[in-house]
VOROKOL-833491 format. One record per residue: residue number from 1; residue in one letter; x, y, z of N, C-alpha, C in turn. Coordinates in Angstrom, 3 decimals, m for minus. Atoms other than C-alpha are relative to their C-alpha. Layout:
REM residues N
(rec NUM,'a',(X,Y,Z),(X,Y,Z),(X,Y,Z))
...
END
This chain:
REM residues 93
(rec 1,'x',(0.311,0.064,1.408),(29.822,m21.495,20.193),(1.189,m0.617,m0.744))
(rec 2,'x',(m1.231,0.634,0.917),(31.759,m23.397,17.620),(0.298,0.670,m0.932))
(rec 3,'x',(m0.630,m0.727,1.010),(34.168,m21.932,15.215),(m0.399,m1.384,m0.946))
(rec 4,'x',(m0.382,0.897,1.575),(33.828,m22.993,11.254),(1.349,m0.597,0.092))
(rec 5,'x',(m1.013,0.890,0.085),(36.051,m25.512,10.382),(1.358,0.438,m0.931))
(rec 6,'x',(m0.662,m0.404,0.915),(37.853,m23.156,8.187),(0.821,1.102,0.673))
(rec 7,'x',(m0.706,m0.425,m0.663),(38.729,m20.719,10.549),(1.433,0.130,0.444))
(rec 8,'x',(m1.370,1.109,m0.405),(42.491,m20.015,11.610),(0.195,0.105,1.324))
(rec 9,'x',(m0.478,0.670,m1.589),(43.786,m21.320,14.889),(1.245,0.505,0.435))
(rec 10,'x',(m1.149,0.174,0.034),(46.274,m19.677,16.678),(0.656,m0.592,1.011))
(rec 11,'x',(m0.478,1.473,m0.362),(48.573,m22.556,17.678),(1.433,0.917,0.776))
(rec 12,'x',(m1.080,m0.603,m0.437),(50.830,m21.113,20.319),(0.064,m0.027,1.603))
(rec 13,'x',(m0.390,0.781,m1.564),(52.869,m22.130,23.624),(0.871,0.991,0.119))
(rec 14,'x',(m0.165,m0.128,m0.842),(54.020,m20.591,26.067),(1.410,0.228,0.306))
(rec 15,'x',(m1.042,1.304,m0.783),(57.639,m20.787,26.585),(1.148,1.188,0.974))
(rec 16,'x',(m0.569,m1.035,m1.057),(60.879,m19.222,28.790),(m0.066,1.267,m0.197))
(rec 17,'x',(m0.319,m1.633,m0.099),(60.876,m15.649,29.545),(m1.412,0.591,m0.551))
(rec 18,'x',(0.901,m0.754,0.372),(57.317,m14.926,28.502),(m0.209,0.159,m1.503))
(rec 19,'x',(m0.176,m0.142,1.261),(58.213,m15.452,24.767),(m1.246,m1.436,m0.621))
(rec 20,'x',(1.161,0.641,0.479),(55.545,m17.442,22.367),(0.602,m0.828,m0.873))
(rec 21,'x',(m0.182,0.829,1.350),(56.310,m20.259,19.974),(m1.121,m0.225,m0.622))
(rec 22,'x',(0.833,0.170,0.914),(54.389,m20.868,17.105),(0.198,m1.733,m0.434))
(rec 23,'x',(0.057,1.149,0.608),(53.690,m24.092,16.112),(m0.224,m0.539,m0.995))
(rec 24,'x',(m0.124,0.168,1.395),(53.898,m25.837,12.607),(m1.455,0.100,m0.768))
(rec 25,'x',(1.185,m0.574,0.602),(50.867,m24.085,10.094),(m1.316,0.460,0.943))
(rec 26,'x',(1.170,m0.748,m0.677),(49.568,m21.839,12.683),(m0.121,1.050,m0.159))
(rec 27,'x',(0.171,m1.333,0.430),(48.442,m18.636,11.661),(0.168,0.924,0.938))
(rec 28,'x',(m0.034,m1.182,m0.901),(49.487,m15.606,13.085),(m0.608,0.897,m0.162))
(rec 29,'x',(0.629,m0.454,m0.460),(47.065,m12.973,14.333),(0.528,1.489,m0.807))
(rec 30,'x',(m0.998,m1.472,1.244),(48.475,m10.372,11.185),(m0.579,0.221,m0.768))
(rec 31,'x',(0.338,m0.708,1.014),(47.103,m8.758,8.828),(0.514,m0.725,m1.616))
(rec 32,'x',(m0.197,0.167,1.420),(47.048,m11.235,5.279),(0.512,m1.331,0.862))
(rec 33,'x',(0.595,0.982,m0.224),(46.845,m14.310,7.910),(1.581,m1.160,m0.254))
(rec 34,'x',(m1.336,0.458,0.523),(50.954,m15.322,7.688),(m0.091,m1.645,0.807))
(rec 35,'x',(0.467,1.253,m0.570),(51.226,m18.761,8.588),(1.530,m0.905,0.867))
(rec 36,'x',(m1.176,0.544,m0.628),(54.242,m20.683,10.396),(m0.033,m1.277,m1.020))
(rec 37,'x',(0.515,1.311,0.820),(54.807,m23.821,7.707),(2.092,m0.525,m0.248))
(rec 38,'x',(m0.793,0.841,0.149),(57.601,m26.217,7.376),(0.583,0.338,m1.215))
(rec 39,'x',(m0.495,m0.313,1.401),(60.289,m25.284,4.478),(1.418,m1.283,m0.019))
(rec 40,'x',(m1.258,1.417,0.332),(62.886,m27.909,3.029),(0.939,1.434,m0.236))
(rec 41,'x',(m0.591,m0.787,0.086),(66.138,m26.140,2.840),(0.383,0.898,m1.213))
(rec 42,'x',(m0.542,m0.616,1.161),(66.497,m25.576,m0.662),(m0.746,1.492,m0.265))
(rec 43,'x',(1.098,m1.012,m0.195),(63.457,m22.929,m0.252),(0.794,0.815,0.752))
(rec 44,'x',(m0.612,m1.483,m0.359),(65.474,m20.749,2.119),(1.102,0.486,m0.628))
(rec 45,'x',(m1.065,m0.971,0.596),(67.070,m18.088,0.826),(m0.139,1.222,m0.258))
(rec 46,'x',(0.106,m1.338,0.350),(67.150,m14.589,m0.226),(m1.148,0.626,m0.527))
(rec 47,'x',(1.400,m0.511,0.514),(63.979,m14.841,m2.320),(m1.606,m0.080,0.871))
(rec 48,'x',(1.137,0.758,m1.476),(61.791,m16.265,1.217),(m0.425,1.074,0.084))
(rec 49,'x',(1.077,m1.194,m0.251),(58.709,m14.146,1.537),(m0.736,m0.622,0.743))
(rec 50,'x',(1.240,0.921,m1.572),(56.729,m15.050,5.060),(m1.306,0.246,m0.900))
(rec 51,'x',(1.432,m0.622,0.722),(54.043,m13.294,2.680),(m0.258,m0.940,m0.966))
(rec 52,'x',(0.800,0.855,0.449),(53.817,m16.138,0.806),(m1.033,m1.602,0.615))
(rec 53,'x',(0.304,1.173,m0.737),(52.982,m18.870,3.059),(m1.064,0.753,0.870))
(rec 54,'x',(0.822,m0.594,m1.040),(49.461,m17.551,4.646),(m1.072,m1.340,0.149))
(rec 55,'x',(1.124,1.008,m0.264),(46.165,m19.292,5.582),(m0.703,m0.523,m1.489))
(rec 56,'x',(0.689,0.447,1.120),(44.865,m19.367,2.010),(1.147,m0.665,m0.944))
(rec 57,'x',(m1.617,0.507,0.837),(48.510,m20.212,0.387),(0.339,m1.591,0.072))
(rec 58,'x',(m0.502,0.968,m0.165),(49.220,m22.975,2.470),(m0.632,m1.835,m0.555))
(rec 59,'x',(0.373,1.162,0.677),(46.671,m25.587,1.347),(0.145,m0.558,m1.591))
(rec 60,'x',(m1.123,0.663,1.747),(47.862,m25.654,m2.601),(1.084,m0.431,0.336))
(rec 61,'x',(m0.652,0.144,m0.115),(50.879,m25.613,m1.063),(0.251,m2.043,0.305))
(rec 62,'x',(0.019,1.363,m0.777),(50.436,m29.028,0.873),(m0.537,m0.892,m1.545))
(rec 63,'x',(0.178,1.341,1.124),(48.620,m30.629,m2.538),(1.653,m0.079,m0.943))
(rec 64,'x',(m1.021,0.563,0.754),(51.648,m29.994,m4.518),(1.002,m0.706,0.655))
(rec 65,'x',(m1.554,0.372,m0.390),(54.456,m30.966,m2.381),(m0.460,m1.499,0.774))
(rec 66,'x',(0.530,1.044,m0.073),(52.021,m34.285,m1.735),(0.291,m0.717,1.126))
(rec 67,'x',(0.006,0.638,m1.432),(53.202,m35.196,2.064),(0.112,1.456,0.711))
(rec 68,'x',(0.001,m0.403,m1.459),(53.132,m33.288,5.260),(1.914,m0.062,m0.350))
(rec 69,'x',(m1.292,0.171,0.386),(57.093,m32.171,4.687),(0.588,m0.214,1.981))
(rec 70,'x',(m0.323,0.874,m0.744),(57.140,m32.756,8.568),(0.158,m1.650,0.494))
(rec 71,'x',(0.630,1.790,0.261),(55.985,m36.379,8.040),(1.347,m0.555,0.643))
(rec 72,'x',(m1.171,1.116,m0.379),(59.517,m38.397,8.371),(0.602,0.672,1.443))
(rec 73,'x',(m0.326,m0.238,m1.041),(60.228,m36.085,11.516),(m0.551,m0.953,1.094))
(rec 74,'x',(0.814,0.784,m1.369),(57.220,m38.067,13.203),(0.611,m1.265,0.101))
(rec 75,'x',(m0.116,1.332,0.053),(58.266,m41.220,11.794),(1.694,0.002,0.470))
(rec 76,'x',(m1.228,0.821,m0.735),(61.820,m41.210,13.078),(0.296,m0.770,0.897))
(rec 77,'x',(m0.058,0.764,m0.773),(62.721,m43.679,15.746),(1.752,m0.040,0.322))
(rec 78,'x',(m1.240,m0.308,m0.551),(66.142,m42.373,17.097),(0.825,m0.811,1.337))
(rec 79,'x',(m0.298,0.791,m1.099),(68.156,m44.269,19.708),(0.505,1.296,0.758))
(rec 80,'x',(m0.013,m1.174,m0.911),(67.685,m41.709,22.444),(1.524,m0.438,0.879))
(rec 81,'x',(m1.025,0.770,m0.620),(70.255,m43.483,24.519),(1.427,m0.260,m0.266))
(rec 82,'x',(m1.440,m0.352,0.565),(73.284,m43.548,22.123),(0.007,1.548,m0.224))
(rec 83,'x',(m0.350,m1.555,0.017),(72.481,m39.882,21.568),(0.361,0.659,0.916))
(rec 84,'x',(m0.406,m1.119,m1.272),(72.781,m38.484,25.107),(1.190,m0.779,m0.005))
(rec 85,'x',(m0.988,0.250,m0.252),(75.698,m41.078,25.503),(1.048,0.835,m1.053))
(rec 86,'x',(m0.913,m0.394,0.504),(77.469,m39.146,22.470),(0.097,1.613,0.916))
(rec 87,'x',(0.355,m1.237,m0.602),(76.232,m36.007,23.796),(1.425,0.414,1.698))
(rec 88,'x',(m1.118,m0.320,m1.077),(77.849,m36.553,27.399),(1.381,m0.412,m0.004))
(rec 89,'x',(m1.622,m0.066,0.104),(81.555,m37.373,25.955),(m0.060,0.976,m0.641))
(rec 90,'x',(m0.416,m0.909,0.600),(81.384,m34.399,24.407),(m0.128,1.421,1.472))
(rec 91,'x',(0.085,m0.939,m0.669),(80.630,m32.133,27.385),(0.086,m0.535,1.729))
(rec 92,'x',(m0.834,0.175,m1.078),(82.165,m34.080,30.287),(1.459,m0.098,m0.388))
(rec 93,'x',(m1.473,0.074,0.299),(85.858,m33.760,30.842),(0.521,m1.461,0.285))
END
């Protein structure tokens, strides 16, 4: 049977030691439907309530702040290749 399209999904791997990651605006299986969602830094801080970011929260959320605030993560294009080369002068002798 197919789930409504409204439904939430929970979006979650697997990883060492038996522990679960959550993946970006996946709802967790809680009571008021908390959601995992992408925050710019100026947002964390002392006043951060997981209780605001749920399944019904997050879509106003996304019209005001008018992109996907992961967006430029996808679009980066990093030179993998100078990075591990900085990487291994820093942790070979």
């Amino acid at each position: 049977m197919l789930r409504p399209m409204a439904s939430p999904r929970r979006i979650e791997r697997e990883s060492a030691g038996g522990k679960l990651l959550a993946g970006p605006f996946g709802a967790r299986p809680v009571p008021g439907a908390t959601c995992s969602a992408p925050l710019r830094w100026s947002e964390v801080g002392p006043k951060l309530d997981l209780r605001d970011y749920t399944i019904r929260t997050l879509p106003q959320r996304m019209k005001e702040l008018g992109q996907d605030p992961l967006r430029p993560v996808l679009e980066l294009k990093p030179d993998l290749n100078a990075a591990l080369a900085r990487l291994s002068e820093r942790v070979e002798p």
